[in-house]
N, C-alpha and C positions, 0 to 999 in steps of 0.2 A: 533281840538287838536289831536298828534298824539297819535299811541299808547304807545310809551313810554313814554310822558307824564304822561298818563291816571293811568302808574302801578304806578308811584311815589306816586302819587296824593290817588290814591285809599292804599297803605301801607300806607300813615300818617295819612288818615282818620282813618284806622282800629286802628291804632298802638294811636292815641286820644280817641279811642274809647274803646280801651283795658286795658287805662294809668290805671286806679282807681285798676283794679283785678290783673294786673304785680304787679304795687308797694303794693298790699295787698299778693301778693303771694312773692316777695322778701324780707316780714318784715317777714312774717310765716317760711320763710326756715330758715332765719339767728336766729329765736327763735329753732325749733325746731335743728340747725345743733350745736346749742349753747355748749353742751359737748364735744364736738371736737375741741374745741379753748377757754376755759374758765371751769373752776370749777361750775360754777355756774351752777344752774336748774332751770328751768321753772315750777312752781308748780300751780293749780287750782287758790290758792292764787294770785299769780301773774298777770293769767289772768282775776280775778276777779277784780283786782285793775287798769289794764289795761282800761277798760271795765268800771268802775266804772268812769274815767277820761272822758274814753268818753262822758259818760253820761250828765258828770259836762259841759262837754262845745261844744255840741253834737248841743244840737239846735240853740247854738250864731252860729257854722258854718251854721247851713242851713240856719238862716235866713240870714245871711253876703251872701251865696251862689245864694239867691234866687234874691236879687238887683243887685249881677254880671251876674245872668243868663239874665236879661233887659239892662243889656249894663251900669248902676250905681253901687253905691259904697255907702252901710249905715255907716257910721263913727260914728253915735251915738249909734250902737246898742251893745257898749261898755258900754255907760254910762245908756244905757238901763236895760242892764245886772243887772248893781250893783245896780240902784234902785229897780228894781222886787225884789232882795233878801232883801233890807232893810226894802219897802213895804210888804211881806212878813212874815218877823219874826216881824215888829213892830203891824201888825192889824192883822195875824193871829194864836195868841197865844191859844186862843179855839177853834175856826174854821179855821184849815188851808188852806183848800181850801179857803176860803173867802179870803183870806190873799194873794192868788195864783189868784184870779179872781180881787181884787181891782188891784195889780200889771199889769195884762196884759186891765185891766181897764183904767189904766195912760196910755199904750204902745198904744192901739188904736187911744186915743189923738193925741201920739208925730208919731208916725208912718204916722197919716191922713194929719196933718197938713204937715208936709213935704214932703208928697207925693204929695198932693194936690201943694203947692209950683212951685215941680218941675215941676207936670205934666202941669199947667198953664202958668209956666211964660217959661219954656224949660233953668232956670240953672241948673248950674252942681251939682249933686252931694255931689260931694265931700266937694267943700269949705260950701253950707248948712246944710251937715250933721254934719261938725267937730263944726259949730256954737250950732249945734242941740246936740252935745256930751258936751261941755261945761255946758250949761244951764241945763243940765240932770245932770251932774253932780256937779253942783254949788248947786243944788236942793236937789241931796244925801246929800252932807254933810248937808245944811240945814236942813234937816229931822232928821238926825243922831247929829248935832253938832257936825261933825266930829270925831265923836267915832263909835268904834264895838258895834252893838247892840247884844246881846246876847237873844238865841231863847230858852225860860223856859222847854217847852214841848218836851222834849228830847224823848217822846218815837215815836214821829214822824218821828224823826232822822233815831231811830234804826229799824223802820219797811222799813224805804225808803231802806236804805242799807243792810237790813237782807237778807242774800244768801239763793238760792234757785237751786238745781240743780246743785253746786256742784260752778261755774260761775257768776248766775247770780240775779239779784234783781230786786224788784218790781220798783226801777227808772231807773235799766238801761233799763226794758219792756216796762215803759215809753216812755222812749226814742227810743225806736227803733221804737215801733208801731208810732208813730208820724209820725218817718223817712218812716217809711212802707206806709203809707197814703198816704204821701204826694207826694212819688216815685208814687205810682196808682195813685195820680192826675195829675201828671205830664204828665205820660205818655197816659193813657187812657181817657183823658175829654179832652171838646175840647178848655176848660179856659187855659188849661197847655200847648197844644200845641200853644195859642194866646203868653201863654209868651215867649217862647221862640221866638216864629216871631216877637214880640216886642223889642225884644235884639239882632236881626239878622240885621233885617231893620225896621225902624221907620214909614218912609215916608209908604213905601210899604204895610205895617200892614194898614196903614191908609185908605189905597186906598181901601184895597181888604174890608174895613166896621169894622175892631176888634176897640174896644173900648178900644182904646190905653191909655190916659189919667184914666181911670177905672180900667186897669190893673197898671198900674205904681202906683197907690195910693193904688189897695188891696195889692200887693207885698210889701211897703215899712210898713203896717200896718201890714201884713203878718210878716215882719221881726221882726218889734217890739214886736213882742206878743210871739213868738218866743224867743226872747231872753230875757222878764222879765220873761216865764213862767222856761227859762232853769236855771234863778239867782235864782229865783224862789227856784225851788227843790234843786240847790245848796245850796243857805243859809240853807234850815231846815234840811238839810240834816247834814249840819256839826254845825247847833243851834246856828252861827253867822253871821252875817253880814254885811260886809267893806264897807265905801262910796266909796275908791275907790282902785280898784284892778289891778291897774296898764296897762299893755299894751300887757303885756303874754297870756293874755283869747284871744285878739284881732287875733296878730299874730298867734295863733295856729288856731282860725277860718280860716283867711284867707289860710293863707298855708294848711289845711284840703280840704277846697273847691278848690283849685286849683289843688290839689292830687287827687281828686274827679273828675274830668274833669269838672269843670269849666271855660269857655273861658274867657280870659279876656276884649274881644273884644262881649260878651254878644253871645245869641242865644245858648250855648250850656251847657245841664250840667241836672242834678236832684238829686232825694233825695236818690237813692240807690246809686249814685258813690259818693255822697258828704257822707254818712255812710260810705263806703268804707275809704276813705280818712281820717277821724276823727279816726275810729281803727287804722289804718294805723299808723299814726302819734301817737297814744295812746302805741303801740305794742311797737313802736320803742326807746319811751321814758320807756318804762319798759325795753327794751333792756340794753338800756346805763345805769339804773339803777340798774341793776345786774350786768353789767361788770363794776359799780362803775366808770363811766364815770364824770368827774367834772364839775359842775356847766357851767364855762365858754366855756367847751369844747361842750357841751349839745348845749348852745346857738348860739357857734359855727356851728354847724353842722346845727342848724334849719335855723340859717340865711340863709347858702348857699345853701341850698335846696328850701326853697322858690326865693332866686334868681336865679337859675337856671329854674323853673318851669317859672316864670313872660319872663326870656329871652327865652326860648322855646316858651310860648305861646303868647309872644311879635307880632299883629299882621303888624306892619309896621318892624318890624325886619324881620320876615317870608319873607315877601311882596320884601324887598330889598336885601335878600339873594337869592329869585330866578330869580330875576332882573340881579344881579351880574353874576347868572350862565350863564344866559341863553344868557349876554351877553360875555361871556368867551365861550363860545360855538361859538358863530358867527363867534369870532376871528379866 
């Protein structure tokens, strides 16, 4: 390979490797440059409610984050989501953590069995998991009869969300130490760097002795427990919760983790760019809600950000874009 190759090659590595702290520093500037193009201000408030969102749906992105980091795609840990919260406020009305441990109790279940699935039979994903989000959520409502359950013990609410430090609460701490952990397992054990060679190369994981099948099934149970523990503190946090909450919790995981530097083609990514990413997108939506940006304009913009992110990190797109060069070069 020559060398000008090599400098290409080496700027889009960096420039992937950068993506999560750019777009965290291009939401911070357009916040703090906000008086110079809007009336509006950025107050502690703000960035508390910012922050607070994160939280709300902080860990559906990591654990969505953690099955694309293996080369997969959890499509139930939507319907995950919303039963943790219903389990939750329905069996943890005096002991809330119980309520918080039955919920990621279910998720181990649905988490194993479909990892297990995958890892054995080698289908995809996707079309299993969206079976796997049905059945979780046919289940919601049956738990619920299709009603809000409402959570009695409301001071659990107010201690989740009670600010501390001017910013922040004992569930965005939650939440971040989670993200903080899980970042240190990623990067420094040697379980975090199997997964990622599980999402790089399959075959090759297998050869060199990782317990590929072992890793694909803790990951997808990983995701699940994850995402009832994050409906979880969602629901008590606001002392209800919906059997189903539609496909916005989803979308914003995904687009978080791919802000995050998530590859979509697997092998790449962790838990401090996938937190990156979830502020990110959190920031940005306090943005547009101080310059009273509209509904449809909001969704607007989110759409075409995560489609631009998916064709950026498109890896047969990549693949035939430098195909195209390299054969317009020859010519």
């Amino acid at each position: 390979m020559s060398e000008k190759s090599l400098i290409p090659l080496f700027v889009a590595r960096t420039l992937r490797r950068l993506l999560p702290l750019l777009v965290l520093g291009l939401v911070l500037s357009a916040l703090i440059a906000l008086p110079l193009y809007s009336d509006a201000r950025v107050s502690s408030f703000s960035i508390n409610n910012s922050l607070q969102n994160a939280a709300s749906l902080g860990l559906l992105a990591l654990g969505v984050g953690l099955t694309m980091i293996i080369g997969e795609f959890d499509l139930s840990s939507l319907g995950v989501y919303a039963i943790g919260g219903m389990i939750a406020v329905k069996y943890g009305a005096d002991f809330p953590v119980v309520g918080l441990l039955l919920a990621m109790l279910l998720a181990v279940m649905v988490g194993g069995v479909q990892g297990w699935i995958i890892a054995r039979t080698g289908v995809s994903s996707v079309p299993l998991t969206l079976g796997g989000y049905i059945i979780v959520l046919g289940t919601s409502h049956l738990v619920s009869d299709s009603q809000t359950l409402a959570y009695a013990n409301y001071d659990v609410g107010i201690w989740l969300d009670s600010v501390f430090g001017g910013i922040l609460s004992p569930r965005i701490a939650i939440v971040v130490g989670i993200f903080l952990l899980t970042g240190a397992f990623m990067k420094w054990t040697r379980m975090g760097r199997e997964i990622r060679a599980v999402g790089g190369d399959r075959r090759a994981s297998r050869a060199s002795g990782v317990q590929v099948d072992r890793i694909i099934i803790g990951v997808f149970i990983a995701s699940a427990c994850l995402s009832a523990l994050g409906g979880g503190l969602f629901a008590l946090s606001t002392a209800a919760a919906k059997p189903d909450l539609g496909l916005a919790p989803f979308i914003f995981a995904v687009t978080a983790a791919l802000l995050g530097g998530v590859s979509l083609a697997g092998g790449r990514g962790g838990g401090m760019g996938i937190l990156m990413g979830v502020v990110s997108l959190s920031l940005l939506e306090t943005l547009f809600s101080l310059l009273g940006t509209p509904v449809y304009m909001v969704n607007l913009i989110r759409g075409a950000l995560l489609m631009i992110v998916v064709v950026i990190e498109a890896p047969d797109l990549r693949r035939s874009l430098v195909t195209l060069r390299n054969a317009t070069a020859v010519r």
